[in-house]
Backbone as a ProteinNet text record, in pm:
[ID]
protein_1_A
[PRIMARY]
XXXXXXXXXXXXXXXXXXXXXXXXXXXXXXXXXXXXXXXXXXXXXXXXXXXXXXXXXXXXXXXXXXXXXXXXXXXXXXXXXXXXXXXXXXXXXXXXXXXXXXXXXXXXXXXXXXXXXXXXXXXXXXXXXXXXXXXXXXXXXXXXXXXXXXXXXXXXXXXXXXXXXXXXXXXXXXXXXXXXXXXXXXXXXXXXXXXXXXXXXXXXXXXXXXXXXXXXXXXXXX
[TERTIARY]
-1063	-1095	-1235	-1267.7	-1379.8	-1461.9	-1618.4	-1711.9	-1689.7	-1639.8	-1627.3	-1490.5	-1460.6	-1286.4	-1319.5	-1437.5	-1440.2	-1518.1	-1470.9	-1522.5	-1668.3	-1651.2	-1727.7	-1866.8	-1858.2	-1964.5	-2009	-1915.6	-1965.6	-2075.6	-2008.4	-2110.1	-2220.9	-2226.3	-2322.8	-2406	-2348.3	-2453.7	-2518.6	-2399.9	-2423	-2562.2	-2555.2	-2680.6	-2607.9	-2474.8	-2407.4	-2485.5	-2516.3	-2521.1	-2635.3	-2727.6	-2809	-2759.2	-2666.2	-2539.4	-2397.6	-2386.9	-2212.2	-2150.7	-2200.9	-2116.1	-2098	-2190.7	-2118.3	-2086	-2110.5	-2016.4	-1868.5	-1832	-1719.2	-1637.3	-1685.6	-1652.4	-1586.4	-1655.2	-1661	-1570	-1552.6	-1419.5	-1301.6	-1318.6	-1192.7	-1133.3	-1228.2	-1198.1	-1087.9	-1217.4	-1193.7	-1040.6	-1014.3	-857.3	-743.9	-784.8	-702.3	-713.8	-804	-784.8	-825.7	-854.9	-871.6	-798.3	-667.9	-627.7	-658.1	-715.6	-802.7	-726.9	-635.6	-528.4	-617.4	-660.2	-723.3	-830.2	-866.4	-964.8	-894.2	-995.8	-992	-963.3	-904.3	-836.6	-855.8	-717.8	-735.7	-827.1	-862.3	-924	-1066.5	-1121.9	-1271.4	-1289.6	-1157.6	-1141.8	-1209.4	-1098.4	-1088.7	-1239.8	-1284.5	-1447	-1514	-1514.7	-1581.1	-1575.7	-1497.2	-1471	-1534.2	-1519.3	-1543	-1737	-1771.8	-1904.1	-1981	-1922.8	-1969.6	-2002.3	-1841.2	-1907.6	-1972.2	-2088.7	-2182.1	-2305	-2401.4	-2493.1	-2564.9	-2660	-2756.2	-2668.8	-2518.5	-2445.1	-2520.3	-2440.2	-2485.1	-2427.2	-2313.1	-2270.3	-2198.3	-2205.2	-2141.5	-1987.2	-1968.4	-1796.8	-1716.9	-1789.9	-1749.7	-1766.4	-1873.6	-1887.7	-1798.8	-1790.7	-1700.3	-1547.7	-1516.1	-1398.4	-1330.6	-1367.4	-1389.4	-1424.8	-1542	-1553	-1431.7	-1422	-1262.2	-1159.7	-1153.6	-1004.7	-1002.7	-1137.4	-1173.8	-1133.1	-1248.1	-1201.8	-1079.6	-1017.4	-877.8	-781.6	-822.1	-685.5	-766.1	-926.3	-909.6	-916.3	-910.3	-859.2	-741.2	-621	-471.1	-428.3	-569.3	-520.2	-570.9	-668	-735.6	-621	-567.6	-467	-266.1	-298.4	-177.8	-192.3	-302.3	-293.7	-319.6	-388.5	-354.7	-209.2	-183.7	53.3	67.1	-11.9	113.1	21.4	-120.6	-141	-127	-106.4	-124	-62.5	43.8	133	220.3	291.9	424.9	349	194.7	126.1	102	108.8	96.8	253.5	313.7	484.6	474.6	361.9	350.7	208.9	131.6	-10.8	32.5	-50.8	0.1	-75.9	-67.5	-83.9	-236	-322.4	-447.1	-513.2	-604.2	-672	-605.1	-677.6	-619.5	-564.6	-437.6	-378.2	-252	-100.9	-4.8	120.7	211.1	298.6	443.7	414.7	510.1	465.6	338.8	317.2	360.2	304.6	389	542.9	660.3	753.6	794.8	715.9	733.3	718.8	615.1	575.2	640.7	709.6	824.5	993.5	981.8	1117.7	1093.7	985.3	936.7	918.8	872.1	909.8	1025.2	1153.8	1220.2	1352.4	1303.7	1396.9	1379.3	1230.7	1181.1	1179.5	1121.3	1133.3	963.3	959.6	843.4	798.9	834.8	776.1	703.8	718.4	683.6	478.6	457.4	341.7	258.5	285.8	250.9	272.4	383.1	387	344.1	354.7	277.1	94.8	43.6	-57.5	-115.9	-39.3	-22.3	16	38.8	75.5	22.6	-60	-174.6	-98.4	-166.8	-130.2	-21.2	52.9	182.7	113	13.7	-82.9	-157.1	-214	-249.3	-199.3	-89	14.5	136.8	141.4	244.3	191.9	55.4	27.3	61.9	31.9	46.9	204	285.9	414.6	443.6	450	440.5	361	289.4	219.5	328.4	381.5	455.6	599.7	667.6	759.5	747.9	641.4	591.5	672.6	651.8	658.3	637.6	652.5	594.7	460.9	326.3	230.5	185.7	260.5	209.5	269.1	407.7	462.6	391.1	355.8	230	130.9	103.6	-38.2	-53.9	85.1	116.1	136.9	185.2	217.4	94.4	10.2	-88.6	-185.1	-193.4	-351.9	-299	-116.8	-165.3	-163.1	-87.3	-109.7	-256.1	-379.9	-497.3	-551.1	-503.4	-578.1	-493.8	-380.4	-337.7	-426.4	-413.9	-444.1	-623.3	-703.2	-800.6	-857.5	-851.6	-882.8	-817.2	-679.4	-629.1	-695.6	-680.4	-718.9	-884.2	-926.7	-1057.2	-1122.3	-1052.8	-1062.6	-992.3	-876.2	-820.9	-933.2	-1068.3	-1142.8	-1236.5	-1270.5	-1331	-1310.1	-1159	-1145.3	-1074	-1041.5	-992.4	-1023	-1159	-1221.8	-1279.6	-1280.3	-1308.7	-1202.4	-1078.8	-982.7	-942.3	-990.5	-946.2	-804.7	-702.4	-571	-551.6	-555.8	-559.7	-648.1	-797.5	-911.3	-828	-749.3	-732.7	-597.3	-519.7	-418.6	-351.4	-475.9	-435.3	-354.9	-353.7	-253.6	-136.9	-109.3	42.6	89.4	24.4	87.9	124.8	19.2	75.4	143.8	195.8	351.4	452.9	439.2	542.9	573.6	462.7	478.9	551.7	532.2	595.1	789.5	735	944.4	970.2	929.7	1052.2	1035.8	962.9	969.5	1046.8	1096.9	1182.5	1272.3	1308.1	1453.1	1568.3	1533.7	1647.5	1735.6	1633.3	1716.6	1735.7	1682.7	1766.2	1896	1889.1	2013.2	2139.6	2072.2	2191.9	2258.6	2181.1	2184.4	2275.5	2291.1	2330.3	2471.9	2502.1	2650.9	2684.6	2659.3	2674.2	2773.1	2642.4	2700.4	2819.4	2835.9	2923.1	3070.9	3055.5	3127.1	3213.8	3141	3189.3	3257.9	3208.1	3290.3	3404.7	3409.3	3524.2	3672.9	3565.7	3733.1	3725	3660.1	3679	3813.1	3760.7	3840.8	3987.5	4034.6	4120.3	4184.4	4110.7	4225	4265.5	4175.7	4242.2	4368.8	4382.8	4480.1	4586.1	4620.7	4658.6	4749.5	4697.5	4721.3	4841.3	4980.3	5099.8	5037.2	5171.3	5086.9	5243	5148.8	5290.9	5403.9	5519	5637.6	5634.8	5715.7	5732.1	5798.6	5789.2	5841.1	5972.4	6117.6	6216.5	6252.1
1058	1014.8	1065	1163.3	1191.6	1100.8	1121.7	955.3	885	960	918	858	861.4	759.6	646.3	644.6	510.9	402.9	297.3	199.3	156.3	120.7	71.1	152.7	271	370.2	391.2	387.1	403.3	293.7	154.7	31.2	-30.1	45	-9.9	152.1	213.5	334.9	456.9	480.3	540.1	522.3	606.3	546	461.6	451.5	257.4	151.8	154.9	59.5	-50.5	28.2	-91	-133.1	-62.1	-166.3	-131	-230.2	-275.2	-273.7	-414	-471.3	-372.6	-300.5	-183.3	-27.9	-43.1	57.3	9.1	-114.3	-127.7	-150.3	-163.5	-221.9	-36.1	45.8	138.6	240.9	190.8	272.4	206.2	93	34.1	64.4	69.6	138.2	318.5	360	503.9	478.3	442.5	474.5	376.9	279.7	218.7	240.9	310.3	342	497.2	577.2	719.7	818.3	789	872.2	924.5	883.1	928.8	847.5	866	820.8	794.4	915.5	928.5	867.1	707.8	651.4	528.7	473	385.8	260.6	225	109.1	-29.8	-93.4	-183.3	-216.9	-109.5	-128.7	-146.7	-94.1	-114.1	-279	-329.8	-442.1	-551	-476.6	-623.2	-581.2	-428.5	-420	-529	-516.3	-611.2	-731.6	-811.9	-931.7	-975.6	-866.3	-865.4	-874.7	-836.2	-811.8	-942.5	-1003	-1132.1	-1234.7	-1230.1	-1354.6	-1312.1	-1227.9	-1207.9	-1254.7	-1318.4	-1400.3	-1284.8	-1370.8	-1235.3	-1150.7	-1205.7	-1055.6	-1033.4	-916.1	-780.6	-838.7	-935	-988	-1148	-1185.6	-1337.5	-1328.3	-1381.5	-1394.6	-1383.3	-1518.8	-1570.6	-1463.1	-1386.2	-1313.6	-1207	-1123.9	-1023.3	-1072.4	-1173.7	-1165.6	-1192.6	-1268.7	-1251	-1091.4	-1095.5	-904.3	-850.7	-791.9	-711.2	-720.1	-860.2	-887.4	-856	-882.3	-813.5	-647	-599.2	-432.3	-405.3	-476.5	-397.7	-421.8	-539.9	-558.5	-401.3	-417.5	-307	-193.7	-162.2	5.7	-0.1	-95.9	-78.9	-53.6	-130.1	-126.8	48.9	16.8	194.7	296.5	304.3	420.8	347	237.9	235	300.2	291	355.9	538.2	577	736.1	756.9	644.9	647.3	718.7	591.9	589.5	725.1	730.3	895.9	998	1032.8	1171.1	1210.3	1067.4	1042.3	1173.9	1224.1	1328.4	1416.6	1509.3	1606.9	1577.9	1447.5	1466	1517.6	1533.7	1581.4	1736.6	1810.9	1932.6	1998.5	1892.5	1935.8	2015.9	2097.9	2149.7	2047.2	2103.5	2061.5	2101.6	1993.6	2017.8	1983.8	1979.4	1877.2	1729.7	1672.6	1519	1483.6	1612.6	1546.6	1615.1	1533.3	1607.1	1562.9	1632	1590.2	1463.5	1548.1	1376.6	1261.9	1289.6	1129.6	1019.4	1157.8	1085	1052.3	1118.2	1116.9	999.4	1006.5	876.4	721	740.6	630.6	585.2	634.9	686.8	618.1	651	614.3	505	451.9	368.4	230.6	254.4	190.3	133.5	280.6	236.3	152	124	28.5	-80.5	-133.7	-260.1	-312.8	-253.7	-275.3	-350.1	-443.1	-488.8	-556.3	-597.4	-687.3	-596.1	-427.9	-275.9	-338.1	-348.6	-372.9	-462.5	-553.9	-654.1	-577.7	-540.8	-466.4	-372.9	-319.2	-174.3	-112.3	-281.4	-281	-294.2	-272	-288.3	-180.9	-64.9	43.8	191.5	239.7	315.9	457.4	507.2	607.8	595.6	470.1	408	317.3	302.6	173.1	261.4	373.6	441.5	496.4	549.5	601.9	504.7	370.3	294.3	227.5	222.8	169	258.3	386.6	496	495.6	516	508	430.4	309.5	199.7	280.4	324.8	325.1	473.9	570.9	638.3	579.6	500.1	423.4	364.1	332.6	220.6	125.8	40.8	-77.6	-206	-307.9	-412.6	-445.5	-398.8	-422.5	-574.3	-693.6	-816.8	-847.1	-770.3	-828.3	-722.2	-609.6	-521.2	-616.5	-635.1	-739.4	-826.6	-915.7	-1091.6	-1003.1	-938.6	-892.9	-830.7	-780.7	-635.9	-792.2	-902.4	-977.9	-1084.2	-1068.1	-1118.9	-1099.7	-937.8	-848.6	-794.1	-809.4	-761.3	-902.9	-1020.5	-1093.1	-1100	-1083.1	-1087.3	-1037.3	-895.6	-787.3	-785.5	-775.3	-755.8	-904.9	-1028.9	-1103.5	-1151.1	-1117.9	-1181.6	-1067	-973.4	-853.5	-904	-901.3	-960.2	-1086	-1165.2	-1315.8	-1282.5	-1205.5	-1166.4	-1072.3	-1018.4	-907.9	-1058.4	-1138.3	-1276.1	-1318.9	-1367.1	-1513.8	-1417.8	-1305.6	-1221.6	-1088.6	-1087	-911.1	-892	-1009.6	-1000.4	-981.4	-994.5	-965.7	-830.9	-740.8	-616.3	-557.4	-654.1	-551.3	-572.3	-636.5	-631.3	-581.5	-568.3	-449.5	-329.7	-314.2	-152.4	-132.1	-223.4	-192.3	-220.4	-270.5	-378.7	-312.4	-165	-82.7	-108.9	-93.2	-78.7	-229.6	-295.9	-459.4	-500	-451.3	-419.4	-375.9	-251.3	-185.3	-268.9	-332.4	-417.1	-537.8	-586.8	-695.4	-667.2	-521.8	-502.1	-468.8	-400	-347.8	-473.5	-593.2	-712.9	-762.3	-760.3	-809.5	-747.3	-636.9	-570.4	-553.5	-603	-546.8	-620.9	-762.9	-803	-728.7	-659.8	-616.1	-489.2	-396.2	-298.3	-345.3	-430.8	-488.9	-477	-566	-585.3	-480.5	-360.6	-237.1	-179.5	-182.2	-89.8	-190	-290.7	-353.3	-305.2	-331.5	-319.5	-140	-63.9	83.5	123.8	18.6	35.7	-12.2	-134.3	-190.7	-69.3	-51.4	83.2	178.6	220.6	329.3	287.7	166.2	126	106.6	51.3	55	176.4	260	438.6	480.8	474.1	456	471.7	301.5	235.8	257.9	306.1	364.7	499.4	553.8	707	701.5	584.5	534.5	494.9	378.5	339.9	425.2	534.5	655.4	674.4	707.4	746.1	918.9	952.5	1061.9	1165.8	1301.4	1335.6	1391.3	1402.7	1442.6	1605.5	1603.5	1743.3	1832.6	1953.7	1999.7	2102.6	2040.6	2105.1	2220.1
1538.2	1401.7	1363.5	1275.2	1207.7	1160.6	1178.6	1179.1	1035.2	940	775.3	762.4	881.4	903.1	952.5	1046.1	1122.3	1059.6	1002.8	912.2	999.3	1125	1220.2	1194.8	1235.2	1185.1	1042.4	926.6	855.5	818.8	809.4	827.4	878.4	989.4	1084.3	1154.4	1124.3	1163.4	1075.2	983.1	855	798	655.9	543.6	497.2	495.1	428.9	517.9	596.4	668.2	568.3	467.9	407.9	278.4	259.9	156.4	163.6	277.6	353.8	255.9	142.3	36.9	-49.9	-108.4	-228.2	-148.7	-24.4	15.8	4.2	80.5	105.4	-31.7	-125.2	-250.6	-336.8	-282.8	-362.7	-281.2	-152.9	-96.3	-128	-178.2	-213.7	-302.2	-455	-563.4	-556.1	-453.6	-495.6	-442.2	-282.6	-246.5	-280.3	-380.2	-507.9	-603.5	-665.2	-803.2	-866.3	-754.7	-796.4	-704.2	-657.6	-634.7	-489.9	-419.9	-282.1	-198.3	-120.4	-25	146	209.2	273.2	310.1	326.3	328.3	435.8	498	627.8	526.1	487.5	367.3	447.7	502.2	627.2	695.3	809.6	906.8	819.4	692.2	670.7	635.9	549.6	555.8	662.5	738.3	849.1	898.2	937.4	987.7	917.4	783.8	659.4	685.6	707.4	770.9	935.8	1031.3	1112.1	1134.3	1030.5	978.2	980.3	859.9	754.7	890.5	990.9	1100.7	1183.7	1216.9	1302.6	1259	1348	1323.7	1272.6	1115.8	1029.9	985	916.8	873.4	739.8	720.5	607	494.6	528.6	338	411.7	262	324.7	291	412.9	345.5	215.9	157.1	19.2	-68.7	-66.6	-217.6	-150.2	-18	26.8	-53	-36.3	-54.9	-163.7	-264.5	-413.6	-485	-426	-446.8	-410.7	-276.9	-259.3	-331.6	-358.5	-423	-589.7	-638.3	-757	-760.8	-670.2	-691.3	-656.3	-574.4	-562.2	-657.3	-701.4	-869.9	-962.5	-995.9	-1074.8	-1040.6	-911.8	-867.6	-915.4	-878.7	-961.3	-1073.3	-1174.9	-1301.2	-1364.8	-1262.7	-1311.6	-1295.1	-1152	-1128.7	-1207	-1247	-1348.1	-1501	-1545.7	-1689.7	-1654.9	-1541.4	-1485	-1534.1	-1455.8	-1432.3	-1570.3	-1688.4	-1815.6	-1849.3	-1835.1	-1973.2	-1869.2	-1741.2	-1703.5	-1597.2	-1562.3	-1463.5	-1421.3	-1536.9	-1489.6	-1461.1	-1495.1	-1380.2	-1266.3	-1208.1	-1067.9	-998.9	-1076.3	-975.7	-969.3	-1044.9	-1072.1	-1039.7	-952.7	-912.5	-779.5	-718.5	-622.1	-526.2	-382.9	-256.7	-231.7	-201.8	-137.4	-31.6	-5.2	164.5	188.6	41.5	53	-37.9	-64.8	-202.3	-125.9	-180.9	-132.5	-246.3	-276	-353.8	-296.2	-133	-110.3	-101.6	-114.5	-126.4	-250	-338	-480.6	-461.3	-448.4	-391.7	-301.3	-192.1	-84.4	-163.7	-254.7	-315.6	-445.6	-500.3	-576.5	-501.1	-381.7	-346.6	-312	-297.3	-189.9	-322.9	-434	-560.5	-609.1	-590	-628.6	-550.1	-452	-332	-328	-344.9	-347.8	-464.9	-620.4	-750.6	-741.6	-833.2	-872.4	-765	-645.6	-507	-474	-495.4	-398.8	-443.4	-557.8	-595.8	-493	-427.5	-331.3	-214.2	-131.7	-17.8	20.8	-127.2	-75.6	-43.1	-94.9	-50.7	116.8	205.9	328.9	405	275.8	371.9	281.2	372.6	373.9	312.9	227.2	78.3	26.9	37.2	-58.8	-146.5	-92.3	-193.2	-265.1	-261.6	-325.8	-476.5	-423.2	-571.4	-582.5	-562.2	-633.2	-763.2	-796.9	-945.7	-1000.1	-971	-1040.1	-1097.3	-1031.5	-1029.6	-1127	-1125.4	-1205.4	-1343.2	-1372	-1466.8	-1511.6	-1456.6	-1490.6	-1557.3	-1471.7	-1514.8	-1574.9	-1647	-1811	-1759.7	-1616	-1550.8	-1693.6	-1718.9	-1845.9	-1746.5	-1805	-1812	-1743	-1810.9	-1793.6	-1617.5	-1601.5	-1428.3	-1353.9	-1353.4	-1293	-1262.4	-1388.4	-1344.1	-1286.4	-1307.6	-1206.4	-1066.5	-1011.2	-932.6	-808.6	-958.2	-844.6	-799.5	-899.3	-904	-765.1	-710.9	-612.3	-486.6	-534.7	-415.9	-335	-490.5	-444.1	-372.2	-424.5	-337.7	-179.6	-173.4	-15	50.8	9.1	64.2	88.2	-2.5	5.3	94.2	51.8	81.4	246	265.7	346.2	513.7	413.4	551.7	627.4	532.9	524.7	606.5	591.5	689.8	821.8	820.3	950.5	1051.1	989	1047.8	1070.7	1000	1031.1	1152.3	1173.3	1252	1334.8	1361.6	1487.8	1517.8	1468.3	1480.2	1562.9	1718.6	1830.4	1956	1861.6	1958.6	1969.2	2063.5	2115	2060.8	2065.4	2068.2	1913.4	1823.2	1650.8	1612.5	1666.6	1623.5	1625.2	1702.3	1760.7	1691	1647.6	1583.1	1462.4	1389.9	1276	1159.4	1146.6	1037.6	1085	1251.9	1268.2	1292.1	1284.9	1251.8	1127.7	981.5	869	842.4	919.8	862.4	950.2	1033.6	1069.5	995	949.6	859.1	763.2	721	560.5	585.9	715.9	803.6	772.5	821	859.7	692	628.5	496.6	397.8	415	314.7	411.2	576.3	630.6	533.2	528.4	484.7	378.4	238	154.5	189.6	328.8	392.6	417.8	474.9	599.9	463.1	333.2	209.5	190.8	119.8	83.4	176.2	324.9	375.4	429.7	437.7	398	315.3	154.2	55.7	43.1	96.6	158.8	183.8	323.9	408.2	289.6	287	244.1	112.2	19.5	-23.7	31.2	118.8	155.8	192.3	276.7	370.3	234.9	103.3	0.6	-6.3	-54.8	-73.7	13.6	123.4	242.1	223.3	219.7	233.1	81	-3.7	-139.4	-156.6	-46.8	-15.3	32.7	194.3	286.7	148.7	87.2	-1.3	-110.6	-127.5	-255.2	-224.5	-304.5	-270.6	-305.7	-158.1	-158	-202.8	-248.2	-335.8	-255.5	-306.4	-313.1	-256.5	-87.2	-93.3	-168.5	-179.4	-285.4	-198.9	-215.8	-172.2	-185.5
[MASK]
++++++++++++++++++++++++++++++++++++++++++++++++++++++++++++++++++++++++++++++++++++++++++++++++++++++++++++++++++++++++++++++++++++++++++++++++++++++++++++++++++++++++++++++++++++++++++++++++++++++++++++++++++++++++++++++

């Protein structure tokens, strides 16, 4: 991981290190609300949290987490109105360092499976949270369930990640793995309406099936 990946470093060894709070505030923005996928999202979180409870920390809990949950509703709202004025050029931007067109795509399909819950979940999973306001803001989503939706997805997310870097950012094996516990959280939270979907599937085909079986079939011809 390059040192501008590692939240740990950037915080505490960096030139961030003498403002944690509007660093961390301003990576949040950029990889929620400008388009910048590529950013230590989670893990700077939970660092952030992990921060606040060390004796003499760099920010206090309370305002960290009110803050976060602030910037991350308006990074959403920022990269949802991108969606509605300038949305359909991103399906036609080309491919760059930290820009890629499947992501739009991924985040796109990834929208349209879950529907308006995707806004909440997808804050949990790293450059799907990025371009799903967007999406939304392409799909001229209704404005007001975007918003019920993102304001309490940003507080899960921002806030919840946040206290988890608090009250367990001393435990070794969730320091070290706290993205891929988020995407598990989000697997078992949308399996069920996998599990539907793909009965549902089945179930289809199986009449397809069985009305092919069914069909009188024609008359040889003598």
């Amino acid at each position: 991981m390059p040192q501008w990946m590692d939240p740990m470093y950037l915080l505490t060894e960096s030139w961030l290190k003498s403002a944690v709070l509007p660093a961390i505030l301003a990576i949040v923005f950029i990889e929620t609300g400008l388009l910048f996928p590529i950013l230590p999202g989670d893990s700077l979180l939970f660092t952030g949290g992990l921060l606040a409870a060390q004796p003499n920390p760099p920010v206090n809990i309370w305002v960290l987490l009110v803050a976060v949950s602030v910037t991350a509703i308006l990074g959403d709202q920022c990269a949802y109105w991108i969606g509605r004025r300038i949305g359909p050029a991103l399906f036609k931007k080309e491919d760059s360092r930290f820009f890629k067109k499947e992501y739009v795509t991924e985040s796109h399909a990834f929208f349209e499976k879950h529907g308006p819950k995707t806004i909440i979940l997808a804050r949990f999973v790293p450059i799907v949270r990025t371009f799903t306001p967007v999406i939304a803001g392409v799909s001229k989503m209704n404005y007001r369930t975007f918003l019920s939706y993102d304001v309490v997805g940003g507080i899960l997310w921002g806030g919840g990640v946040t206290v988890l870097g608090y009250f367990l950012g001393n435990v070794s094996f969730i320091r070290d793995n706290v993205e891929a516990i988020f995407l598990l959280i989000v697997l078992i939270s949308v399996l069920p309406g996998i599990i539907a979907i793909a009965k549902k599937t089945l179930a289809g085909r199986q009449a397809k099936a069985a009305s092919v079986v069914a069909a009188p079939q024609d008359e040889p011809t003598p």
